[in-house]
C-alpha positions in Angstrom: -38.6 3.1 -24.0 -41.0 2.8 -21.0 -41.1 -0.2 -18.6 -45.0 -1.2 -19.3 -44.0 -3.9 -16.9 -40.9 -5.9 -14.9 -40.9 -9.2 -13.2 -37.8 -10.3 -10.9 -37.6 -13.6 -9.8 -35.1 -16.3 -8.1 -34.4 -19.3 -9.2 -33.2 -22.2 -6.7 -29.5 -22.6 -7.4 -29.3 -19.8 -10.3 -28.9 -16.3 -10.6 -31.6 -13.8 -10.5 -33.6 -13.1 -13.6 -36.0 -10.7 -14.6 -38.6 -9.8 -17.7 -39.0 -6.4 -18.9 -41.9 -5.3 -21.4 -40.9 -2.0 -23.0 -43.4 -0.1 -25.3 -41.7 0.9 -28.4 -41.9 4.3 -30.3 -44.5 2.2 -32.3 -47.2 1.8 -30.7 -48.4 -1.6 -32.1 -45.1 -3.1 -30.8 -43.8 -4.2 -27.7 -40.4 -5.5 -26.7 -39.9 -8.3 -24.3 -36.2 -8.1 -22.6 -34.8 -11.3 -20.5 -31.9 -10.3 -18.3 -30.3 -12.1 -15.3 -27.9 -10.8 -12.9 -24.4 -12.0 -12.7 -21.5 -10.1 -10.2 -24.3 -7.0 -9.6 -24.7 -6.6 -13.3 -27.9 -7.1 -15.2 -27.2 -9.1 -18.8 -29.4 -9.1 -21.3 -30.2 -13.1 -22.5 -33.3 -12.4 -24.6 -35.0 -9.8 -26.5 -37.8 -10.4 -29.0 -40.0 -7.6 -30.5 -43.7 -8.3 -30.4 -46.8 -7.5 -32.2 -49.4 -6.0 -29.9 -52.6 -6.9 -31.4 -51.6 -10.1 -32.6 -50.3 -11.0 -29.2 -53.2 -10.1 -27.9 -55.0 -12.3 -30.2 -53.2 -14.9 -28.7 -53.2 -14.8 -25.4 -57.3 -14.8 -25.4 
C-alpha cells in the first residue's frame, strides 16, 4: 500500500499521533490508519476502509 498522505501531530500532554491514507490494491478504496507513538514505537489505534467516491461525495 502507498502513503497517498501522512499527518503527524502533538498533542499537549499526550503522545504523538499521526493519520496515514493508504491507497488500496482497489482503486475505489482507501484506508485511513490512526497510530500514536508510545516508547519509539508507532501503534496502530484506528483503521477504517473507505469508499473513494462516496467519500468524495461527502466531503463536497
Amino acid at each position: 500500500m502507498a502513503v497517498i498522505f501522512k499527518m503527524e501531530y502533538h498533542p499537549i500532554g499526550s503522545p504523538p499521533r499521526r493519520i496515514r491514507v493508504l491507497d488500496g490494491s482497489n482503486a475505489d478504496r482507501i484506508r485511513r490508519v490512526t497510530e500514536e507513538r508510545q516508547d519509539g514505537e508507532w501503534t496502530q489505534l484506528e483503521a477504517e476502509v473507505i469508499d473513494y467516491f462516496e467519500y468524495a461525495d461527502e466531503s463536497g
